[in-house]
MIRODO-614651 format. One record per residue: x, y, z of N, C-alpha, C in turn. Coordinates in steps of 0.02 Angstrom, whole numbers, plus 50000, padded with zeros to 5 digits. Example, Ala and Ser with C-alpha at 12.3 -4.5 7.8 and 13.67 -1.06 7.14 Angstrom:
VEXZA   nxx   nyy   nzz  caxx  cayy  cazz   cxx   cyy   czz
VEXZA 50660 49716 50390 50615 49775 50390 50660 49835 50390
VEXZA 50642 49888 50354 50684 49947 50357 50645 50002 50394
***
This chain:
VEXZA   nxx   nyy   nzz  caxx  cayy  cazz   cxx   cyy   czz
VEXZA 52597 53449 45707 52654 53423 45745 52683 53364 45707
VEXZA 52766 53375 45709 52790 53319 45648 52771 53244 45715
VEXZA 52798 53179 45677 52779 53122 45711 52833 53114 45758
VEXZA 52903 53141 45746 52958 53142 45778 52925 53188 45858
VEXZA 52892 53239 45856 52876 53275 45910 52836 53245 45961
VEXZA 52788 53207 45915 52729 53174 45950 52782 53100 45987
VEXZA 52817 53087 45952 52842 53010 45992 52875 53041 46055
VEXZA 52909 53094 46067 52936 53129 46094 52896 53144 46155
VEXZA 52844 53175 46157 52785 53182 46200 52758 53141 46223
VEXZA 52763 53086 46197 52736 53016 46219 52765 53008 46272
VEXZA 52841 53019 46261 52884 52969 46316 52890 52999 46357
VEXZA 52906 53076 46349 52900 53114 46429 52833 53092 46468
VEXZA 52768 53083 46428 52726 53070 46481 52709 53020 46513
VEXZA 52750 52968 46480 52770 52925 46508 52799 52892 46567
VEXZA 52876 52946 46567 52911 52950 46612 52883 52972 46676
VEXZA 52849 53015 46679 52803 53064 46720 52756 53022 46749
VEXZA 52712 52966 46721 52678 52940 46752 52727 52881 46797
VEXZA 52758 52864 46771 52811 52794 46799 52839 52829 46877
VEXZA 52848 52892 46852 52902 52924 46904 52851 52953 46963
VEXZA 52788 52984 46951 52755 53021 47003 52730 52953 47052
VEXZA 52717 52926 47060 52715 52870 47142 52781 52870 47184
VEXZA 52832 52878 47132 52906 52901 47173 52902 52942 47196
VEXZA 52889 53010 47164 52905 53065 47169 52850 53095 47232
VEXZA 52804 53067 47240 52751 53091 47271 52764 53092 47358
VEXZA 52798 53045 47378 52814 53058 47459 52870 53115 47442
VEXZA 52908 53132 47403 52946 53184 47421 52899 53239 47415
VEXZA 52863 53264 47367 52850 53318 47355 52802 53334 47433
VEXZA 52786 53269 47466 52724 53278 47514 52788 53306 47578
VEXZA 52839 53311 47572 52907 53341 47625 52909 53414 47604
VEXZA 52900 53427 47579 52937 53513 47552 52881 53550 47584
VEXZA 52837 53535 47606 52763 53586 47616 52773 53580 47695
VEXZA 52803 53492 47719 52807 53487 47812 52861 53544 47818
VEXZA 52937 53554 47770 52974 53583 47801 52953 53704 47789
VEXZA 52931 53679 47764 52899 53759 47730 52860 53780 47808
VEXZA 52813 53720 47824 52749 53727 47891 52799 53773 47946
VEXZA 52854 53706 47957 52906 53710 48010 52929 53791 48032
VEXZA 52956 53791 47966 52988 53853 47936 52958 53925 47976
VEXZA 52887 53914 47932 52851 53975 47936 52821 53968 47996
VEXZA 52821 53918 48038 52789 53920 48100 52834 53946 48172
VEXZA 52895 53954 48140 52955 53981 48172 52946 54043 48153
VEXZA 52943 54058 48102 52955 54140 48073 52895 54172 48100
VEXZA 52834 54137 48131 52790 54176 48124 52767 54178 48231
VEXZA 52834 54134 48246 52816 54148 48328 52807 54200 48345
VEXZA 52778 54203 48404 52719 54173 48418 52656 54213 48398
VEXZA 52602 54153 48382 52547 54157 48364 52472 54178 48428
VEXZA 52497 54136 48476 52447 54155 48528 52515 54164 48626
VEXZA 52456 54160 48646 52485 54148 48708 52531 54113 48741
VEXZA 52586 54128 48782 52641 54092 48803 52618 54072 48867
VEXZA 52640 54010 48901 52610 53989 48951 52695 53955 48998
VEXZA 52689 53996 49060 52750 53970 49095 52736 53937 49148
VEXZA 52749 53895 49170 52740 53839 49240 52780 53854 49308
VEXZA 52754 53885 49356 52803 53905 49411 52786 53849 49465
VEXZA 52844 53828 49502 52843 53757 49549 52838 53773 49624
VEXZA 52799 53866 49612 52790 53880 49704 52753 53915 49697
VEXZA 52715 53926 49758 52646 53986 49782 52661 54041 49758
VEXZA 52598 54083 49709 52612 54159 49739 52627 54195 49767
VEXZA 52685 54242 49739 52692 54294 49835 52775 54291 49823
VEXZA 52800 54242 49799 52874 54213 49817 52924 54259 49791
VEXZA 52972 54249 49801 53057 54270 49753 53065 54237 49671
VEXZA 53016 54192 49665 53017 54156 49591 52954 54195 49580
VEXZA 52888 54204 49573 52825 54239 49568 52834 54282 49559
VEXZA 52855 54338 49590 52860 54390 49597 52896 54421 49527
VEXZA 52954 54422 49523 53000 54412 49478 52979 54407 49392
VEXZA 52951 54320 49391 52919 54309 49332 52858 54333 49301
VEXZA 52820 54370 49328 52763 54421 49330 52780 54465 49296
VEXZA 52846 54507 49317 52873 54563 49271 52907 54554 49222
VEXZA 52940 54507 49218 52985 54469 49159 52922 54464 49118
VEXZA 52862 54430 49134 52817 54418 49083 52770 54499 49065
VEXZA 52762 54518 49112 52738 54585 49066 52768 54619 49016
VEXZA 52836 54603 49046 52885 54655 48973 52898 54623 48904
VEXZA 52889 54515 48914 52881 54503 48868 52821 54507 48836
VEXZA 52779 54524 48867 52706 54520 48847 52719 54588 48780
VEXZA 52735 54631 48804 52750 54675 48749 52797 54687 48707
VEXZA 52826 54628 48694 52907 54638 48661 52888 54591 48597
VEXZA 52857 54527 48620 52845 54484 48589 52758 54490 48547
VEXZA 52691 54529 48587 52628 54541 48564 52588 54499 48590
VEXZA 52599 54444 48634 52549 54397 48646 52551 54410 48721
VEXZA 52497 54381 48762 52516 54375 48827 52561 54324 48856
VEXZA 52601 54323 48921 52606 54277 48943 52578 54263 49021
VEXZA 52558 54209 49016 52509 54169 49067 52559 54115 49130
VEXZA 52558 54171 49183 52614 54118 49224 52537 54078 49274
VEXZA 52575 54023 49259 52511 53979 49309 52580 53912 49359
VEXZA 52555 53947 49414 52584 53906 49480 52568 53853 49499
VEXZA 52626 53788 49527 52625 53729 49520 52668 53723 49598
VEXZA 52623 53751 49648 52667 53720 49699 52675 53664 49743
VEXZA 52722 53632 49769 52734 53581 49788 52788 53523 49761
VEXZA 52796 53495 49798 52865 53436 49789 52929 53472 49789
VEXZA 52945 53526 49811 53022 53540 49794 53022 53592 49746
VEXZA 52955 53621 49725 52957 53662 49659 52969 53631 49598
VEXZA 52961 53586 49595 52989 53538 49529 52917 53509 49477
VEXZA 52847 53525 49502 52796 53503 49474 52814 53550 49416
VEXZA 52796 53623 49412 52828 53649 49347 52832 53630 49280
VEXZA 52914 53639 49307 52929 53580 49267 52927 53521 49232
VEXZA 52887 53470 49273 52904 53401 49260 52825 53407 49205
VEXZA 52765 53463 49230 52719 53452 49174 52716 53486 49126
VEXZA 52758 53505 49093 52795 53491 49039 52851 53473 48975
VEXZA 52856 53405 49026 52879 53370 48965 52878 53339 48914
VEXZA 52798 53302 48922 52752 53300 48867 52712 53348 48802
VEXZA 52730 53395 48824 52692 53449 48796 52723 53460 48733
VEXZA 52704 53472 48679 52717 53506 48614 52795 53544 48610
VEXZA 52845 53547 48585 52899 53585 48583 52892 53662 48529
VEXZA 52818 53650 48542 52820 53743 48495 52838 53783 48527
VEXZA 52865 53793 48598 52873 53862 48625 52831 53904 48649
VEXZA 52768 53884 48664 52716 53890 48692 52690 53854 48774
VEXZA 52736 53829 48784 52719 53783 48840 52801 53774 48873
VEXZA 52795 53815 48930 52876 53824 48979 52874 53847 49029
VEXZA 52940 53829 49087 52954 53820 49134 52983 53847 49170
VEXZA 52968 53854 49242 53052 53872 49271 53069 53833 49305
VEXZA 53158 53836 49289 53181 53796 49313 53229 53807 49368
VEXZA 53201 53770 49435 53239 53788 49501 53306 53744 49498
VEXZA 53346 53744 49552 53415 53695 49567 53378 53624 49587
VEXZA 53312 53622 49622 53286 53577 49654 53291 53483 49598
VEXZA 53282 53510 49517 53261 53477 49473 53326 53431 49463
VEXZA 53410 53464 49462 53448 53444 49457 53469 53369 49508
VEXZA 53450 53385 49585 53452 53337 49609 53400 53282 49605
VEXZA 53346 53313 49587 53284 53249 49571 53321 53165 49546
VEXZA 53369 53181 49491 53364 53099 49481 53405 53067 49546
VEXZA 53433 53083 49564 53447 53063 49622 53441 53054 49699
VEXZA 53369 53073 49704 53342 53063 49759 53264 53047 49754
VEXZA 53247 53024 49699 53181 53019 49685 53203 52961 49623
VEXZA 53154 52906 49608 53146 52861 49550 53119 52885 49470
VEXZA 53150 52930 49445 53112 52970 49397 53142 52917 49318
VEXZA 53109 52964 49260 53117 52893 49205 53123 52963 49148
VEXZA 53159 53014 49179 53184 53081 49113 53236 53125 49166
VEXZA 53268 53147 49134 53320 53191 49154 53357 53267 49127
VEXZA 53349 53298 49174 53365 53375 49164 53413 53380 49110
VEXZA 53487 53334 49112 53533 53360 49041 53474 53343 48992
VEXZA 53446 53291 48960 53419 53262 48896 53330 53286 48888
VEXZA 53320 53318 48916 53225 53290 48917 53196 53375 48934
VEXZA 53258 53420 48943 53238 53494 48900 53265 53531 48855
VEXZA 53234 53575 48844 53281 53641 48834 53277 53688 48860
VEXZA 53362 53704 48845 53383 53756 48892 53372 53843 48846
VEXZA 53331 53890 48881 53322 53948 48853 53371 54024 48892
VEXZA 53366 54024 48934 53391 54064 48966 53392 54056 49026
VEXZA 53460 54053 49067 53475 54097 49142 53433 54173 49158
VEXZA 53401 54163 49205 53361 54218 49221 53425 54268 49308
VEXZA 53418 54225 49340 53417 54258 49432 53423 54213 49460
VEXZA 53443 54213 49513 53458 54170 49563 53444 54193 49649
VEXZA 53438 54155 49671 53398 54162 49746 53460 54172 49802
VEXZA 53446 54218 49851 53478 54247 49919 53418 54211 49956
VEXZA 53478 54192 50000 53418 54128 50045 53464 54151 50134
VEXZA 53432 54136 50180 53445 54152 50248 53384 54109 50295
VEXZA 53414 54122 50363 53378 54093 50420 53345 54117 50465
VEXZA 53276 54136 50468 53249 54185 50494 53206 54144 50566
VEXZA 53204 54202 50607 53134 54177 50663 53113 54237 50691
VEXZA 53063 54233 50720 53019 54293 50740 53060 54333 50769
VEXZA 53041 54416 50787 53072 54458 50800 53072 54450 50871
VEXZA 53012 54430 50898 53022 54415 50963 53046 54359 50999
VEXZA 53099 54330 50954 53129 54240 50973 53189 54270 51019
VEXZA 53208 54236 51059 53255 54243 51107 53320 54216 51066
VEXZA 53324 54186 50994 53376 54188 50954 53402 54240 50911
VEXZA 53461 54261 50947 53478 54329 50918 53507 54317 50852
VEXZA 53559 54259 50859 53629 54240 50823 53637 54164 50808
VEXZA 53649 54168 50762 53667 54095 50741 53686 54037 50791
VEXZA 53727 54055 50816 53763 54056 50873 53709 54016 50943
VEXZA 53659 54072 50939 53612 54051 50991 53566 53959 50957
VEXZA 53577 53998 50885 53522 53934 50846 53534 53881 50873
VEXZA 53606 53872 50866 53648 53807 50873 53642 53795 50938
VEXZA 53659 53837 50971 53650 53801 51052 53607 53798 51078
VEXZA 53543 53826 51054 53466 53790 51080 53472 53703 51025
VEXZA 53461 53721 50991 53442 53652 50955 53492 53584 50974
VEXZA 53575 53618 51001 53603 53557 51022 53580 53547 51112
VEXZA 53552 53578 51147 53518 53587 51197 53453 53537 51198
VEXZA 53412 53544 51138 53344 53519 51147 53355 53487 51072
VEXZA 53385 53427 51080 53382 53386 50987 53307 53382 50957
VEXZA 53309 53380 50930 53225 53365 50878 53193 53424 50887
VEXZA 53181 53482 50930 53129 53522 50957 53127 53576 50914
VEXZA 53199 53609 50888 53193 53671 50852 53150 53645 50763
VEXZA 53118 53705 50764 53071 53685 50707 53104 53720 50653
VEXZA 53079 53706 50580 53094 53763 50546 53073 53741 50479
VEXZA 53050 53777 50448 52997 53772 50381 53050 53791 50300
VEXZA 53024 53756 50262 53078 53755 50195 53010 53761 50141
VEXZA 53016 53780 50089 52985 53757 50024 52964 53700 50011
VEXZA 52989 53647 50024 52997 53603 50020 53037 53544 50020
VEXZA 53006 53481 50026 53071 53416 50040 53137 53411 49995
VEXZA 53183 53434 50019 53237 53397 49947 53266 53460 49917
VEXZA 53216 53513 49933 53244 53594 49906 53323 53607 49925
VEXZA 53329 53668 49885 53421 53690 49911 53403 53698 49975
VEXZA 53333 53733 49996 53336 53753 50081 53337 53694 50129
VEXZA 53294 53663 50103 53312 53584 50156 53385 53554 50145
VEXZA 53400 53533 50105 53482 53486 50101 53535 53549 50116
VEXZA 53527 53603 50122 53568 53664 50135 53558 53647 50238
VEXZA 53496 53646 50243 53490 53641 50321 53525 53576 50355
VEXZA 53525 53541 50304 53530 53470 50328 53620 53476 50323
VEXZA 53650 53508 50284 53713 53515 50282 53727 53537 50337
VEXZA 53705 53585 50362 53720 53626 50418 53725 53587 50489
VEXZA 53691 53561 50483 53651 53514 50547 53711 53463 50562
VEXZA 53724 53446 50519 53793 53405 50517 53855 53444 50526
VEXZA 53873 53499 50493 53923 53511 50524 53923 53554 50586
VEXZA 53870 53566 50617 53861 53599 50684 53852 53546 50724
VEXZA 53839 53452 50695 53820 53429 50761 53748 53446 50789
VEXZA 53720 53446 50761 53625 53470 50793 53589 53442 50758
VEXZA 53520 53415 50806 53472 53377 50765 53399 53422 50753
VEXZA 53380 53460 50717 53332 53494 50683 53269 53459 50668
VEXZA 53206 53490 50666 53135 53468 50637 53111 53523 50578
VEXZA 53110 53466 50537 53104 53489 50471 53019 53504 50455
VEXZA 52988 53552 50428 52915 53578 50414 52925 53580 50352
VEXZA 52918 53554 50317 52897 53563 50230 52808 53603 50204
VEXZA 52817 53660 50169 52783 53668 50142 52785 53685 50055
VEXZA 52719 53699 50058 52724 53722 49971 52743 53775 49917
VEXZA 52784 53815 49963 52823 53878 49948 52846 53940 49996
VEXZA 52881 53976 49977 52902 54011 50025 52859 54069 50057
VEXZA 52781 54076 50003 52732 54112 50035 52711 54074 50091
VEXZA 52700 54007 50096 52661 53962 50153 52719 53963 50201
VEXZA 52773 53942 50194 52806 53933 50240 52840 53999 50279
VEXZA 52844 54058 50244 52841 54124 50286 52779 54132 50334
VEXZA 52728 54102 50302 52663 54126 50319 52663 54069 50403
VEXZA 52674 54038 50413 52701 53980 50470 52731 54012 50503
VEXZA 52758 54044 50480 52829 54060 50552 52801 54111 50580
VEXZA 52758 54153 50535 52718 54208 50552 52676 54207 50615
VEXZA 52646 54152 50585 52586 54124 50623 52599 54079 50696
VEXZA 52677 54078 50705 52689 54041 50779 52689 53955 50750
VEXZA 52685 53927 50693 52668 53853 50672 52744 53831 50689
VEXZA 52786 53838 50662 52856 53854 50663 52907 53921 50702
VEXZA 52959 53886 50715 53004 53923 50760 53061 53948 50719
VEXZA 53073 53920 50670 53114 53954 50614 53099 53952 50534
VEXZA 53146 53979 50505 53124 53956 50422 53206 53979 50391
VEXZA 53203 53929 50336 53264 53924 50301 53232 53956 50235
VEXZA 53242 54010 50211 53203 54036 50154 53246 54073 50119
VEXZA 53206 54077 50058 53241 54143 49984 53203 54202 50038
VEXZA 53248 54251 50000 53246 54308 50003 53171 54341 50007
VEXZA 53099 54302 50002 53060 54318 49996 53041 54348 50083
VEXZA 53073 54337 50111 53103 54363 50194 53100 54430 50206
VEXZA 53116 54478 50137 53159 54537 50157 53086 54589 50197
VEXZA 53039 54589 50153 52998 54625 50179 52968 54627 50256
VEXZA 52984 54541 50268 52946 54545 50339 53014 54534 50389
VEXZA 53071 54568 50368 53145 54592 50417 53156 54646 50421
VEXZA 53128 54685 50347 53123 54760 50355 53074 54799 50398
VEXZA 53003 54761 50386 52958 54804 50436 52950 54764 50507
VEXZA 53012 54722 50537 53037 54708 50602 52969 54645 50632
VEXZA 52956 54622 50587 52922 54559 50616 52977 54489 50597
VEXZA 53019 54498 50581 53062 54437 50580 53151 54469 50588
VEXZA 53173 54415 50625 53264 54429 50628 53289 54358 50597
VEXZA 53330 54435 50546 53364 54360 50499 53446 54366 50541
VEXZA 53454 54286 50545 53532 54267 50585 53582 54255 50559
VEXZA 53562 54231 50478 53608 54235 50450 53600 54244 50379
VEXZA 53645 54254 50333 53641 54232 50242 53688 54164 50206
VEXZA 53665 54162 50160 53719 54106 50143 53752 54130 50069
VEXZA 53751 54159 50046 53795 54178 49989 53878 54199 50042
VEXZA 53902 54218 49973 53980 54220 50002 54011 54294 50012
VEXZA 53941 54341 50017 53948 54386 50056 53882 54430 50082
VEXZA 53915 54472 50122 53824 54497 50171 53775 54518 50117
VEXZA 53721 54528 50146 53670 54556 50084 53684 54626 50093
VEXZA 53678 54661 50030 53673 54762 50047 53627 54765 50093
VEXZA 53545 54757 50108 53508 54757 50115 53520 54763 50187
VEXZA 53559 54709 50223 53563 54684 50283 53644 54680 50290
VEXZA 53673 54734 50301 53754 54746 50315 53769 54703 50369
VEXZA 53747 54720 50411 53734 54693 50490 53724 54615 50502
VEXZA 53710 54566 50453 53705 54504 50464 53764 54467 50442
VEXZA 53781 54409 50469 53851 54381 50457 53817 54330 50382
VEXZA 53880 54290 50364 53838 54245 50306 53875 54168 50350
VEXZA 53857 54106 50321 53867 54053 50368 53952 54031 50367
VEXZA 53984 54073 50322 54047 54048 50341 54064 54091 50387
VEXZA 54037 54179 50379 54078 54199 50470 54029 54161 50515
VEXZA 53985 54151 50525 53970 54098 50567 54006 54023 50593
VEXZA 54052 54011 50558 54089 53946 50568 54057 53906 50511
VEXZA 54013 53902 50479 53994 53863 50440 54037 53852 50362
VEXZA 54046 53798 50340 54094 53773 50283 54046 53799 50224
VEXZA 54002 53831 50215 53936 53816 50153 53927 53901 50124
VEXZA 53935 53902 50068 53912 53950 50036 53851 53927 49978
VEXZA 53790 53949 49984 53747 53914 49930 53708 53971 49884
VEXZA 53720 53970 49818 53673 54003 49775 53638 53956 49748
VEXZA 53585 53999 49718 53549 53929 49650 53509 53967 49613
VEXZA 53553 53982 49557 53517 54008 49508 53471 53975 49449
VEXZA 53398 54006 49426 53337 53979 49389 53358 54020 49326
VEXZA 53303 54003 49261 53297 54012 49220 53238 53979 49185
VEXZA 53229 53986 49121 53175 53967 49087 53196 53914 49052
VEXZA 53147 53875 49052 53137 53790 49014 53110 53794 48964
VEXZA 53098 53722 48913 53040 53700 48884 53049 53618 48858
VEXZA 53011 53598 48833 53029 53533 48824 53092 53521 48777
VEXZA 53105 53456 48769 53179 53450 48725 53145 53437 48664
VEXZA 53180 53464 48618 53177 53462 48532 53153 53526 48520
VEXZA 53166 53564 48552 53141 53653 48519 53164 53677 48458
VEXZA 53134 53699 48426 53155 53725 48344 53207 53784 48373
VEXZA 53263 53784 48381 53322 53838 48386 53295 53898 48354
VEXZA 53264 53888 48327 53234 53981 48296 53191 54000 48360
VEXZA 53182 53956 48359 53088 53992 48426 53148 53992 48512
VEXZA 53187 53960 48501 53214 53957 48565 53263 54035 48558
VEXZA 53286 54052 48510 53319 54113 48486 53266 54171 48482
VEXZA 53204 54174 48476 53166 54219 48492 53156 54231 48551
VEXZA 53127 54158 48601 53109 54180 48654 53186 54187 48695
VEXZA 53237 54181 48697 53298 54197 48725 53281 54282 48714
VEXZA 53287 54316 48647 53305 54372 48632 53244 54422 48665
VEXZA 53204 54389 48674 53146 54430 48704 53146 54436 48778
VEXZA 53165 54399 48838 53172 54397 48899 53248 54410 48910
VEXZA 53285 54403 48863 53364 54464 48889 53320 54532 48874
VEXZA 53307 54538 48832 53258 54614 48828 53238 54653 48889
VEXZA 53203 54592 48919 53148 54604 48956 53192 54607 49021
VEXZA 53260 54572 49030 53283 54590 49085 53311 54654 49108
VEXZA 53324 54696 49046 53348 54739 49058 53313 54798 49060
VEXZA 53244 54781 49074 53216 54816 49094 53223 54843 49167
VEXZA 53192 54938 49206 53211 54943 49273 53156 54916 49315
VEXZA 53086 54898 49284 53062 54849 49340 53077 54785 49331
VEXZA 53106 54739 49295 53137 54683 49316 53190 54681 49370
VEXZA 53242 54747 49356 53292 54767 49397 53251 54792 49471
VEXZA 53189 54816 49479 53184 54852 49547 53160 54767 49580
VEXZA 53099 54741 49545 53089 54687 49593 53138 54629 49608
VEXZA 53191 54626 49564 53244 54586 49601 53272 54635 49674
VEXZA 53283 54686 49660 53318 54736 49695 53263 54714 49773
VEXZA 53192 54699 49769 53157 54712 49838 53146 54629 49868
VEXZA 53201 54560 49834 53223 54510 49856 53291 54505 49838
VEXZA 53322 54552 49872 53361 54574 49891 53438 54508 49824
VEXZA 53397 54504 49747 53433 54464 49695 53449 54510 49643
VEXZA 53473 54475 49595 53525 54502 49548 53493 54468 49471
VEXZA 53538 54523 49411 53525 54475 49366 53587 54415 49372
VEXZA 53559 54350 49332 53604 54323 49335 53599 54281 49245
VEXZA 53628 54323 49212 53608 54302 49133 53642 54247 49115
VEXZA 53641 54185 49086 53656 54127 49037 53632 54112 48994
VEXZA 53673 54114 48938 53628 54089 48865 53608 54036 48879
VEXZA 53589 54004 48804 53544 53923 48809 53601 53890 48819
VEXZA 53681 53904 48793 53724 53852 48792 53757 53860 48866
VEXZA 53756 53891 48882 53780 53931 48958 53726 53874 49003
VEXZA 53679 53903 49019 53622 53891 49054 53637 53775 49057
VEXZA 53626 53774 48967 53639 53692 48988 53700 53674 49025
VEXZA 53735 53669 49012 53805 53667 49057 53816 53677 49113
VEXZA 53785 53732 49144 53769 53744 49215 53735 53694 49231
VEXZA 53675 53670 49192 53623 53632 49225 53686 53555 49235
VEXZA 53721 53522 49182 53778 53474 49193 53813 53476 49244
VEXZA 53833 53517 49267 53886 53553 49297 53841 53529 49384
VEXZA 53773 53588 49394 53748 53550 49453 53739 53477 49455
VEXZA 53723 53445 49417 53692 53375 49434 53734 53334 49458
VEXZA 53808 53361 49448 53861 53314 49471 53870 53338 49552
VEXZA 53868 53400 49548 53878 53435 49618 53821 53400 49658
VEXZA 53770 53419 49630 53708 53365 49679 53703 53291 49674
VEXZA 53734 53264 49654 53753 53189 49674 53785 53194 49721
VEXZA 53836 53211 49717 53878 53214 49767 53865 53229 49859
VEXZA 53824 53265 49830 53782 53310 49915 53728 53244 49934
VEXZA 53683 53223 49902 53652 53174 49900 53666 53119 49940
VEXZA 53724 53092 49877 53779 53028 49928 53797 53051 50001
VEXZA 53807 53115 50004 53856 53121 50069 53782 53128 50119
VEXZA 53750 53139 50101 53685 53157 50166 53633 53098 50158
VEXZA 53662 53045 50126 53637 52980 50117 53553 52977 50117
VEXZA 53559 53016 50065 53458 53028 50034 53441 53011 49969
VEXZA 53492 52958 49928 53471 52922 49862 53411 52885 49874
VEXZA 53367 52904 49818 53297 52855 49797 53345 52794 49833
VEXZA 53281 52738 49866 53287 52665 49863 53277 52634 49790
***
């Protein structure tokens, strides 16, 4: 080697040593974003785990059971629905927001969550503190009481309860739910003072009215079965038109009532989701909706699909929170 080559070699290795303490936090980046990468490409690895915010048995349960079997096979892993009932349906949710944003750990998300910051002291919020994956369905909700209640008609509801203030009973999901502040709407514009029964989903609180605990119930659609085989008369619906199911029942505006209420759910997960994994699991549960047992068990709570992308779905979620302030203020139930 001439001496010109060797001085030459010197200095590159030179350079090389001067430069690698620089160079060394970058090169230690290219392997985090590669991890990232391939940990997206390679979703999912094990089991998916979804958080439901009511009892077994329900119009949300029911539902997500089959949604998850079909993803169970679309995607190769299982998914594991584990129930969180109580508070409004909103536990769910709220445990996980801590959790990891791999896409492994998610939610559903009811209407109940939207009004949370505003009637509860909370320190995260529905626009910022998830993500939004998909619009799934939405809930048919009505007013039911035993078949053998001397309340035929809405009609009658109202004039027992303005008859006997405080006495008429009637059971909800829970405090703060669309079914409670939906009742509480009502109550006001009929002029009647109601007793409110909170339980921990619409299996317990069907299961009450059943049982004689309660004299009415403001419930999802999880109703239909026990109106069809004639142990309960439903008086009314509240969407903005009759159910197929139930031709024969008025909804609360032919009743005189000002209120039409839907509230459609979907799937959560925490905020900062890698958009790839949120684009899988989106593409896998539209899949799965279009499946005909996703379609029959909506069909036997008497719901629909009701599809929103992730950008859809957030916006909606914006969109309520203003609407539920508003209801809030007016029925004067803001956190102290």
């Amino acid at each position: 080697m001439t001496d010109s080559r060797m001085r030459q070699g010197r200095r590159r290795m030179a350079a090389a040593l001067v430069l690698s303490p620089l160079l060394a936090p970058l090169a230690g980046l290219q392997p985090a974003r590669s991890w990232a990468a391939g940990a997206a490409a390679c979703f999912p690895r094990k089991p998916l785990k979804i958080a439901i915010g009511f009892a077994p048995g329900g119009s949300t349960d029911a539902p997500m059971r089959v949604l998850g079997e079909q993803v169970a096979r679309i995607l190769g892993q299982p998914v594991v629905i584990e129930n969180k009932p109580g508070a409004g349906g909103v536990l769910g949710v709220q445990g996980i927001l801590n959790a990891p944003a791999d896409g492994y750990t998610l939610a559903i998300a009811p209407a109940g969550i939207y009004r949370l910051p505003y009637t509860q002291n909370i320190r995260w919020s529905p626009d910022t503190d998830l993500t939004y994956i998909i619009g799934l369905t939405g809930y048919a909700f009505g007013i039911v009481v035993p078949a053998n209640s001397p309340l035929r008609t809405l009609q009658d509801y109202v004039a027992y309860a303005k008859a006997h203030p405080g006495e008429l009973t009637y059971s909800t999901p829970g405090i703060a739910t669309t079914n409670h502040l939906t009742m509480e709407q009502l109550s006001r514009q009929f002029g009647m003072v109601l007793n409110h029964v909170p339980y921990k989903g619409s299996a317990d609180s069907l299961q009450a009215l059943l049982a004689g605990q309660v004299a009415s119930a403001a419930e999802t659609s999880a109703f239909v079965p026990y109106v069809e085989s004639g142990k309960l008369r439903l008086l009314a619906v509240w969407g903005d038109k009759r159910m197929a199911r139930f031709p024969g029942v008025p909804t609360l505006q032919e009743s005189g009532a000002d209120i039409v209420q839907k509230s459609p759910w979907g799937l959560v997960g925490p905020r900062n989701m890698d958009p790839a994994i949120v684009r899988t699991l989106h593409d896998a549960f539209y899949q799965a909706m279009q499946s005909p047992a996703f379609v029959q068990v909506l069909e036997r709570f008497d719901m629909a699909p009701d599809y929103r992308s992730p950008q859809d779905f957030h916006a909606f979620a914006q969109a309520s929170m203003r609407k539920e302030k508003a209801v809030v203020e007016m029925l004067g139930l803001q956190a102290k």
